[in-house]
N, C-alpha and C positions, 0 to 999 in steps of 0.2 A: 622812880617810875618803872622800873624795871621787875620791883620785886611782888610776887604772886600776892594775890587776896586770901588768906586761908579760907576766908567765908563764904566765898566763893566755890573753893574746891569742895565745901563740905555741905554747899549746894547741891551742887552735881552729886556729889557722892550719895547723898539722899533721892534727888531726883532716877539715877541711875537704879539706886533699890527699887522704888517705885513702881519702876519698868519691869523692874524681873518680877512681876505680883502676875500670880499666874489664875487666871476665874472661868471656871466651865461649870456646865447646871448639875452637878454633884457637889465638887471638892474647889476651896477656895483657900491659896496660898498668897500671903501676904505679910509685908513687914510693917510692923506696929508698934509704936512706941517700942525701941531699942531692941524688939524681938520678930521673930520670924513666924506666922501663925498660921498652922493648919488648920480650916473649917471645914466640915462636913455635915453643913444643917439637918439633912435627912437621914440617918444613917440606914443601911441596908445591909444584908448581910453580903454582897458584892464589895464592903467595902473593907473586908476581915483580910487581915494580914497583916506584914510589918512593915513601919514605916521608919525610914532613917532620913534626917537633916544630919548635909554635911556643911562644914564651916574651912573657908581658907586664907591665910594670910600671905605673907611673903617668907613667915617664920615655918607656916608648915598647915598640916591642914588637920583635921578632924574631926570626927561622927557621933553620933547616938543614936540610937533605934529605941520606938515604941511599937508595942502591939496592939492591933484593936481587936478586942473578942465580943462580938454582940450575941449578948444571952438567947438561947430562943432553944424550943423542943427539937427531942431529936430526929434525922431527916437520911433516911438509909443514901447515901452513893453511888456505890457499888455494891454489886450481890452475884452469886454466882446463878449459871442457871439454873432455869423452873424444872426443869425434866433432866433425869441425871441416870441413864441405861445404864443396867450391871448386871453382871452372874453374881451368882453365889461363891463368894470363897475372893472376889475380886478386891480392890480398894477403891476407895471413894474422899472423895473431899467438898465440903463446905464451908463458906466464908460468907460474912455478909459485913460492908463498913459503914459508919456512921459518922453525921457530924452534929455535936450536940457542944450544946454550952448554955453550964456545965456541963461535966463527963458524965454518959447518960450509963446506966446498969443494962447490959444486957446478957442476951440467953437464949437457948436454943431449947425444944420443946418436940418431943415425938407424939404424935396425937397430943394429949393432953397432960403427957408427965414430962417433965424438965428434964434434961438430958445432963448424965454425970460421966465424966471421965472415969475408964476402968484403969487403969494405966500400963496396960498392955492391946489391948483390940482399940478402944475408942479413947482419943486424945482430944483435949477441948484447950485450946489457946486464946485468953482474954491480954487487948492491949486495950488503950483511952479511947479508938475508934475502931479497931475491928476483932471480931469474934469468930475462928474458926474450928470447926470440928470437922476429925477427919479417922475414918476405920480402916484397918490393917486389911482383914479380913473380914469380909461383910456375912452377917449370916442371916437365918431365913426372918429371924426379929427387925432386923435392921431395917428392913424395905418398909417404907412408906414415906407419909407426907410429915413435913420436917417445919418448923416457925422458926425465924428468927428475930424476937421482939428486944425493944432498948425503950428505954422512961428516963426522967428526970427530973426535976424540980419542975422545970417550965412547961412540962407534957408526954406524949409518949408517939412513937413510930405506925404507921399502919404497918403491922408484919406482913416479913419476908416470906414467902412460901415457897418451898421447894421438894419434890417428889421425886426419891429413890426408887427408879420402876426394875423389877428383877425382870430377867429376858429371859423367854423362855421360846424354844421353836415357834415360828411364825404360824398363825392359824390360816387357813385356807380362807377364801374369799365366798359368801355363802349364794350371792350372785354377782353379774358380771354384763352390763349391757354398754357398748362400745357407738349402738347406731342412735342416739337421744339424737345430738346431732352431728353433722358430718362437716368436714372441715376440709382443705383443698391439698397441706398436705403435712397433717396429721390428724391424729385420734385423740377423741379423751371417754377414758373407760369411765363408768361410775362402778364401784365397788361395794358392796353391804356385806354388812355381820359385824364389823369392827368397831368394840364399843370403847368410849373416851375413857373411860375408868379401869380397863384391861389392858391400858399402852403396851405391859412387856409380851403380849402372843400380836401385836404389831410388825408386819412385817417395813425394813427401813429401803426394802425396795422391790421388784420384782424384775424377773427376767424373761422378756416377751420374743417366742416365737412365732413368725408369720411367717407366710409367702402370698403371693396374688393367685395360685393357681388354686384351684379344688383339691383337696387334697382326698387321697383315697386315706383306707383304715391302715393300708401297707405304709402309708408315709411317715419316713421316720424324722421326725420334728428334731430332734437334737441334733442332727448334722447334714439336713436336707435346708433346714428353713435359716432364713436370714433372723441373727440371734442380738437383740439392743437390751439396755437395762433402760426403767425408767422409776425415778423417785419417787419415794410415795411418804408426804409429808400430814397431808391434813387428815387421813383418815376417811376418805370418801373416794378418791381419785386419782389416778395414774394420765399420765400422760405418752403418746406414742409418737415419737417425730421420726423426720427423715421419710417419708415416704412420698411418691408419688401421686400427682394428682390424675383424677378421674380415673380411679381405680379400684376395686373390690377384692380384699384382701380378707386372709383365713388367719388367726394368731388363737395362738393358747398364752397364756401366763404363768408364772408359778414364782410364790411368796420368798422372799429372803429378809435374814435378822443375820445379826452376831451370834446366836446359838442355833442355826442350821435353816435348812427350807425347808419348802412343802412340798405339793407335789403339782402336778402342770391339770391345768383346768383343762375343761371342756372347749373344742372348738367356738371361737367367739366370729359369726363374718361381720363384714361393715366395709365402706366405700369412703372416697374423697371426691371431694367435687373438682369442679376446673378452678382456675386459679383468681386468685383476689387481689386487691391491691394492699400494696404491702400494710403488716401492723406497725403503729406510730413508735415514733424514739423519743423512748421512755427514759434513756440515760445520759442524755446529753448534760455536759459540765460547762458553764460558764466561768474564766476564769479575769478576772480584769487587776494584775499587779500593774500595769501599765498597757500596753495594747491590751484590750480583751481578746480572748479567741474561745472558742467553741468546739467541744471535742465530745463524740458520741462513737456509739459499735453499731455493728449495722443490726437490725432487726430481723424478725423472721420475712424472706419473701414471700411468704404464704402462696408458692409453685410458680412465681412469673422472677427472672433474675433481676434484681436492683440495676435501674437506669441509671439513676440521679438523687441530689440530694437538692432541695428548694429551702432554703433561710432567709423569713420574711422580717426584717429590723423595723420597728415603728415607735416613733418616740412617743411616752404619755404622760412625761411632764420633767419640768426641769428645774435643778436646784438653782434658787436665783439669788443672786446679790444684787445690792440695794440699788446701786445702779439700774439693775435690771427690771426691778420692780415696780420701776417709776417710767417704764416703758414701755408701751402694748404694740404687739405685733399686730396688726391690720389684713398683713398682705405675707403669712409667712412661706418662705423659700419652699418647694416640694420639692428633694433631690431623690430619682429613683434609678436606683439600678435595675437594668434588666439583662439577661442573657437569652439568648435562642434554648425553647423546651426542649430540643433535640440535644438530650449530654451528648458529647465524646466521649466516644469508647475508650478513649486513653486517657480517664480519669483527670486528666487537667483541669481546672479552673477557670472557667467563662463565663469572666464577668465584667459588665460594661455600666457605666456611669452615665447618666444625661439626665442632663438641667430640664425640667418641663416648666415654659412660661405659659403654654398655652392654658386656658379655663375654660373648663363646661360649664354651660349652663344649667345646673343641676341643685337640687336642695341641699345634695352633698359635699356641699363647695365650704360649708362651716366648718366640717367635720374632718377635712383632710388634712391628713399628719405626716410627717416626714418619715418617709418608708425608703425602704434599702433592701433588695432584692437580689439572692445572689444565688445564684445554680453553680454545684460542682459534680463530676462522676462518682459514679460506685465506689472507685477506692479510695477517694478523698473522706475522712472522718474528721480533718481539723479542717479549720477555716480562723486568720488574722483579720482584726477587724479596726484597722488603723484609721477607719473613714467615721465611725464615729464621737461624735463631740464628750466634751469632757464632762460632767457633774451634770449627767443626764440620766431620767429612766426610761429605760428602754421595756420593750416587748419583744420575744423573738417566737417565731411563728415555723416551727422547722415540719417537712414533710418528708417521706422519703419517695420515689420512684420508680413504679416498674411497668412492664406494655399495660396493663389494665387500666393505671391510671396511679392519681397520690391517694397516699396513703389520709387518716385521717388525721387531723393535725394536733401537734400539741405544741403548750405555751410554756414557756418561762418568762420569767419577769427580774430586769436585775438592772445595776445603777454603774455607770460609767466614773473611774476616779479623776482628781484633776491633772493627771497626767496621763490621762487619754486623750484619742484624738489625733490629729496631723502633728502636731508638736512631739509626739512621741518617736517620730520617725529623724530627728536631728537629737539624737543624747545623749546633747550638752548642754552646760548652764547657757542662762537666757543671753549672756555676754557675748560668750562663745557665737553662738548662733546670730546676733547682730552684728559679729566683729567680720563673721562671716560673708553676712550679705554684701557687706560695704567694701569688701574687698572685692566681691562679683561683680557689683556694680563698677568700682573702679576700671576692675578691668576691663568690661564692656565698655566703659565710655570709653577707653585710652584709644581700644578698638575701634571702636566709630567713629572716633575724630581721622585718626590714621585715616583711615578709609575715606573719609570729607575729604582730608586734605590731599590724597592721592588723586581723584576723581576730580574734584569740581575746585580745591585750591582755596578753603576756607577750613574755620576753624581753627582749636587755640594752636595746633603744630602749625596750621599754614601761616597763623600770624608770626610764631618764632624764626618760622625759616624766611618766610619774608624777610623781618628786620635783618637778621642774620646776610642776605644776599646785599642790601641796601649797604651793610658796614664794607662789602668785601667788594662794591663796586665804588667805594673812593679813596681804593687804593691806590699808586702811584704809576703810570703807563705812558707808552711813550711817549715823547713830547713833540715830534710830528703830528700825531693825534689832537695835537690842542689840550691835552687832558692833565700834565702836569701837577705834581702838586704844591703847595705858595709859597714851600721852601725852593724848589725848584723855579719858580717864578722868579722870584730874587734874584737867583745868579744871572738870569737870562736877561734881566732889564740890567743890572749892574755890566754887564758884557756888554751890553750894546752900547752904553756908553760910555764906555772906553774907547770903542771903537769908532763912534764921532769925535772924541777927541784928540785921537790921533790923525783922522781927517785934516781937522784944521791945522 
């Protein structure tokens, strides 16, 4: 009776494979008759790479690797950039990668003739997926627009485009109107003359002289006037910031490149208005590895200083297990935070929680979602969000704050993991945290009885000290008392009659 079933163990040992059969809606791992079998019904190119089954015994362990290459046309990567500014006499480089399978042929292309390596100025480096060319010393041939095309059996590339623009001093600007419209506290100039096919007399920025005062013809702009740089990317417009609102301001400009400026325009005037409320935050990060938090820069005030920040949490639906699906909410929870609109100047965080039981009578009483409302100060840019539930999607509603009023709003939309939530604030395993409670509890109770039993003489100490007093009052005590104990009793009847007997 003692000794094992082997068929038994080679049960389990089956069953135990079984378990480790691993099935998600792509890739399906399972063992099958005496083997181990990877399926991938669909194949995708997401599923290109290599795959290793490892095996272990007690004698030792060991691997093999397959590769999966799904054939398909070739599909650029990587590429270097479209616009590639140079002088004459400079270096340059171009690359573009591919991933083809087969290995796809490709090539680089000047206008319309194929480009050769000379094997001193111009070098061309072909590997199985990328193709670079690159020149020592560029010359006035060199500049233009560049293909980088790959083919193969199963198809070919939309080419790579890319444009070596030669730099030459920046052109002056041919007009310059600053007042189209006005802004509270900056400018934006429109610029004409700069055409899309002349990039290199492009200037890559200019350098803006103002002041707010009229300036006479004696006024000398280079070391009188307040001097900023502003970028100049799309070829239409500059932008001027830093300035004051409700203000009327005199500025010149003048063009800069990598191969020198220009010269400073004509007096340009224009004004700002009073102030706006602030523009929206455009850069806010949602990060949810565990707690989510929320992390943004602050935006332009547009001339009134940042009060506050308003983040509005509203849930718009939730990932459900089975359980859960088999249950309709009627009457769901509305948990809102709110804070007083008046931030603290001491950027703190003031934010309060309350339960709302009450209900309006209103058509909007279907439509109400659990929203979470949280105001911080100006210097506050992060916010911990430990209050929302776990494998939820949320909506977040962020405004920013200044006297005039909020800004206008913008949304993100993003999904809580399942270790969000209150649970996240105790991390440790589930045990842990039960083993936890049970101990608080304990202690609490030990506590409240103590307390029973000092006060009012109940409870489980008052019953031990009880019994406890009951053993230790029938102990032995004088025997004038009457209180003796039944050993003592004996001598005392024994004596007595002795003492009758000697009587007689």
């Amino acid at each position: 009776s003692g000794e094992e079933d082997p068929n038994n163990d080679e049960e389990e040992d089956v069953e135990s494979r079984k378990r480790r059969a691993i099935i998600d809606n792509t890739i399906t791992v399972e063992w099958r008759d005496e083997k181990l079998v990877l399926t991938i019904p669909n194949a995708q190119m997401s599923h290109m790479g290599r795959y290793s089954c490892h095996a272990e015994n007690m004698a030792g362990t060991t691997y093999d690797a397959a590769k999966i290459l799904i054939t398909h046309a070739p599909v650029f990567t990587n590429v270097s950039e479209k616009y590639i500014r140079r002088q004459e006499g400079e270096s340059a480089f171009l690359f573009c990668e591919v991933s083809a399978i087969p290995a796809a042929e490709m090539s680089f292309e000047h206008g319309s003739s194929p480009v050769y390596p000379d094997g001193v100025n111009v070098q061309l480096e072909n590997t199985n997926d990328k193709l670079a060319l690159s020149f020592n010393s560029l010359q006035d041939s060199d500049f233009g627009t560049y293909q980088c095309t790959a083919k193969n059996t199963q198809g070919s590339a939309e080419p790579a485009v890319f444009e070596i623009i030669k730099i030459v001093p920046p052109k002056d600007p041919e007009a310059i109107s600053c007042a189209d419209n006005v802004y509270p506290n900056f400018a934006v100039c429109r610029l004409d003359g700069y055409d899309d096919t002349k990039r290199g007399e492009w200037p890559t920025r200019f350098q803006v002289f103002y002041t707010n005062e009229e300036p006479t013809e004696e006024f000398d702009w280079e070391n009188s006037a307040t001097v900023a740089e502003a970028s100049f990317f799309d070829g239409q417009t500059v932008k001027l910031t830093g300035l004051n609102t409700e203000q009327k301001y005199f500025a010149r400009i003048r063009p800069v490149n990598e191969a020198g400026e220009g010269e400073l325009s004509a007096v340009i005037p224009f004004e700002t208005t009073a102030a706006w409320t602030p523009e929206p935050v455009i850069d806010a990060v949602i990060d949810c590895p565990d707690v989510c938090s929320v992390n943004w820069t602050t935006p332009n005030d547009r001339g009134a200083e940042i009060t506050g920040y308003k983040l509005v949490f509203r849930e718009t639906s939730a990932v459900k297990t089975e359980d859960e699906e088999s249950t309709t909410l009627t009457n769901p929870e509305i948990i809102e935070a709110t804070t007083d609109e008046n931030v603290d100047d001491n950027g703190e965080e003031n934010a309060t929680v309350e339960d709302s039981s009450e209900e309006e009578d209103n058509d909007a009483e279907d439509d109400v979602r659990e929203q979470i409302t949280i105001n911080v100060g100006a210097d506050d840019h992060h916010v911990d969000l430990p209050q929302l539930l776990p494998l939820r999607n949320y909506e977040l509603t962020i405004y920013a704050i200044n006297e005039v009023g909020l800004s206008d709003p913008k949304t993100y939309y993003f999904r809580t993991t399942e270790k969000s939530g209150l649970a996240t604030l105790f991390p440790l395993p589930n045990w842990a945290v039960i083993s936890l409670f049970v101990i608080v509890g304990l202690v609490l109770a030990i506590m409240l009885d103590a307390f029973c039993c000092k006060t009012r003489h109940c409870g489980v100490l008052a019953c031990l000290t009880s019994h406890c007093r009951n053993r230790r009052n029938r102990t032995p005590k004088d025997i004038e008392q009457g209180t003796a104990s039944g050993e003592h009793r004996v001598l005392i009847t024994t004596t007595e009659k002795q003492i009758i007997r000697n009587d007689h």
